[in-house]
C-alpha positions as CSV (number, residue, x, y, z in Angstrom):
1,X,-65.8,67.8,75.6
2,X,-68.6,67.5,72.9
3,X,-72.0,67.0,73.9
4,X,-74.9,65.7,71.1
5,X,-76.5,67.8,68.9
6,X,-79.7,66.1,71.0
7,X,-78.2,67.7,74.2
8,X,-77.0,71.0,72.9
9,X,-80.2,71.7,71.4
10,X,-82.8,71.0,74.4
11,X,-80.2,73.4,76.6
12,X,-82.9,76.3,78.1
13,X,-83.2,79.3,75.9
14,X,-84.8,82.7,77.5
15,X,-88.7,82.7,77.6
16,X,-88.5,80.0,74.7
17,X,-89.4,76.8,77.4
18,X,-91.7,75.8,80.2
19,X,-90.3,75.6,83.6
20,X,-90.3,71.9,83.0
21,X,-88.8,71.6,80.0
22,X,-85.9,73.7,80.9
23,X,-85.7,71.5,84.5
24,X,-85.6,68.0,81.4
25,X,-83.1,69.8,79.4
26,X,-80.8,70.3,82.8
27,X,-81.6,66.4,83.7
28,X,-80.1,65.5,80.2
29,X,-77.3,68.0,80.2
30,X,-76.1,66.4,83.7
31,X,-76.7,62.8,82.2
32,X,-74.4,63.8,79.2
33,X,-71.7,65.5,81.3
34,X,-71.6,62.8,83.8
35,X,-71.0,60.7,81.0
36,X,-68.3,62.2,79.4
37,X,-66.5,63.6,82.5
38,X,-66.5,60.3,84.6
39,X,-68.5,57.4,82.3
40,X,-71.3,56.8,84.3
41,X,-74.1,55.4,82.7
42,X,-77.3,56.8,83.9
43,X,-80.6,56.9,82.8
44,X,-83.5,59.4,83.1
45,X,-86.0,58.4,85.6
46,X,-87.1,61.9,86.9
47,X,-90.8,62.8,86.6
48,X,-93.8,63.9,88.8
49,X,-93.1,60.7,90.9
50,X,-89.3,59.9,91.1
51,X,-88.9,60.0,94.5
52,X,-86.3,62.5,94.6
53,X,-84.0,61.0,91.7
54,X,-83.5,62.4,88.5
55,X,-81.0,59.9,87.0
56,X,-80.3,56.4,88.1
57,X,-77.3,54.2,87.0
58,X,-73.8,52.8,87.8
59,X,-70.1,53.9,87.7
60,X,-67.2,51.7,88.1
61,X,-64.6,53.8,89.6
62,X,-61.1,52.0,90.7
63,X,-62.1,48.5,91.5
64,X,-65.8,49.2,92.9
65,X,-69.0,49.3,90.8
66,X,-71.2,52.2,92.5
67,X,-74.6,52.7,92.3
68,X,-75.5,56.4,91.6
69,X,-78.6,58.3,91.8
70,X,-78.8,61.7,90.8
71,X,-81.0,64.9,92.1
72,X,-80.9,68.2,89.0
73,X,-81.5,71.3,90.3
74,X,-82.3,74.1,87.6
75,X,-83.1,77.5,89.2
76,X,-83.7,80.5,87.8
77,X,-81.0,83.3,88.8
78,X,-81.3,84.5,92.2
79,X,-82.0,81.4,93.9
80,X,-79.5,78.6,95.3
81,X,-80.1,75.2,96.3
82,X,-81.2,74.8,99.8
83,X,-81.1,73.3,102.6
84,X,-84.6,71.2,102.5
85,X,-83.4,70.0,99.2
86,X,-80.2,68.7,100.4
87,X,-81.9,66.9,103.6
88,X,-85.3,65.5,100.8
89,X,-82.0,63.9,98.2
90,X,-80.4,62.6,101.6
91,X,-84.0,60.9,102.7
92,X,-84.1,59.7,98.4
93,X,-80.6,57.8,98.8
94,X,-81.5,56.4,102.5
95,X,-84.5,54.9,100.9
96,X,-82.4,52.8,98.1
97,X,-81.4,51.0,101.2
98,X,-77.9,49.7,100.2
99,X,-74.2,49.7,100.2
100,X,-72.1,51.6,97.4
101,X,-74.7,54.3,97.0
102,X,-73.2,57.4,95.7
103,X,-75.6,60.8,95.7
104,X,-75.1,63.3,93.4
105,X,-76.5,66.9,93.7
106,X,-76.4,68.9,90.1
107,X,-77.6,72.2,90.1
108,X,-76.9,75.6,87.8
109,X,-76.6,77.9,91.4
110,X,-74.6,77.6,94.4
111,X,-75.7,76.2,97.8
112,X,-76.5,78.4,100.3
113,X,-74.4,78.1,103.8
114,X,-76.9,75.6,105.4
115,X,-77.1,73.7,102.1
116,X,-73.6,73.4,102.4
117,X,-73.4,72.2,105.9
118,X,-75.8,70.1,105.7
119,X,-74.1,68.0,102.7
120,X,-70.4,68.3,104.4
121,X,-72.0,66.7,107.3
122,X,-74.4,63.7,105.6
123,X,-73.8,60.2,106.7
124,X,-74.3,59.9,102.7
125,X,-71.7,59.2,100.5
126,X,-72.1,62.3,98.2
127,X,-70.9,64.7,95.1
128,X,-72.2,68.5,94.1
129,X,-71.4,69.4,90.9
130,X,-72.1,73.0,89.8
131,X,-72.6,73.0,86.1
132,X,-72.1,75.6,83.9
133,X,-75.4,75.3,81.2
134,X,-73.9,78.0,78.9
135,X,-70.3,76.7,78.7
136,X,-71.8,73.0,79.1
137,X,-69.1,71.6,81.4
138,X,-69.0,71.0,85.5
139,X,-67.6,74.6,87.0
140,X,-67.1,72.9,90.4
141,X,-67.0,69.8,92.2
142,X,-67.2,68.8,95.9
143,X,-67.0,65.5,97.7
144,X,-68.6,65.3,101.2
145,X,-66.8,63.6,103.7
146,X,-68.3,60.4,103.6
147,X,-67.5,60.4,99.8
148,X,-64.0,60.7,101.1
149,X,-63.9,58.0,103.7
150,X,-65.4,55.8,101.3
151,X,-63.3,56.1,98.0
152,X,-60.1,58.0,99.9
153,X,-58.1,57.7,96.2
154,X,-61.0,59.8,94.2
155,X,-59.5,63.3,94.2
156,X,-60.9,66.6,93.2
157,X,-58.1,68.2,90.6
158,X,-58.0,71.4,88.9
159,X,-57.4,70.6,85.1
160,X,-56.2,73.4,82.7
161,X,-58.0,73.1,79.6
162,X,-56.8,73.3,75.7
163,X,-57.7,77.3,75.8
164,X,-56.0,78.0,79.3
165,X,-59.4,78.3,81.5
166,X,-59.1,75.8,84.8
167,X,-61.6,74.0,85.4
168,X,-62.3,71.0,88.0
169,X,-62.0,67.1,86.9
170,X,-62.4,64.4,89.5
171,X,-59.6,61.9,89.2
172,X,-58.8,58.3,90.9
173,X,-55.3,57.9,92.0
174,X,-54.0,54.5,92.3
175,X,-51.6,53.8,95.4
């Protein structure tokens, strides 16, 4: 995977960006990846006032046309995404108010054990991709379970890549 030059060079550098730049250059990373990975096409709409979405688009995945809305998370190290942020994102995609509404969660930390209950357990049809900002690739991907009542052929894989590291790709299997 190859992201653009664009991309690659807004990536956070040590003590070199803001707090809010670094939290733009994550948004973008996450566009980019999502785009390559799984060609969604999403668009930046994060800002003071985004109502808890970062990027908003679509993906067509199998035969249905999703809408997806997106929540970056860039933390410095130390901290994980928590719980309040998982039930605020939840509140976000209940306000879109309708069908085929896929959440996604992107952070650069893990959850912590109630962030991780808490999405496992949503009535939300949602996704938690950890991404990896220095390798610039998803280092692991979860489906809730109402992501996997919904589209039951979208499967989490482990991929092996052209240098031997495994690393997770979602895939849809046709039945």
């Amino acid at each position: 995977m190859r992201l653009s030059w664009r991309v690659f060079s807004s990536l956070p550098r040590r003590g070199a960006e803001s707090f809010a730049k670094q939290g733009k250059s994550f948004e973008e990373l996450t566009q980019e990846i999502l785009r390559l990975e799984l060609g969604m096409a999403l668009e930046l709409v994060g800002g003071a006032k985004d109502s808890g979405v970062d990027l908003r688009g679509s993906w067509l995945v199998g035969d249905a046309d999703l809408v997806v809305v997106t929540q970056c998370k860039h933390y410095e190290s130390g901290n994980k995404l928590t719980d309040a942020t998982v039930r605020e994102f939840e509140g976000a995609i209940s306000r879109i108010g309708q069908a085929g509404v896929v959440g996604i969660l992107s952070s650069n930390r893990p959850m912590t054990a109630d962030a991780y209950k808490n999405f496992f357990c949503s009535r939300n049809a949602m996704m938690y991709f950890l991404m990896d900002v220095t390798q610039r690739q998803s280092r692991r991907i979860l489906l809730n379970e109402s992501m996997r009542l919904g589209l039951p052929q979208l499967q989490v894989l482990v991929a092996r890549t052209a240098n031997g590291e495994l690393r997770p790709c979602l895939k849809y299997l046709w039945i």
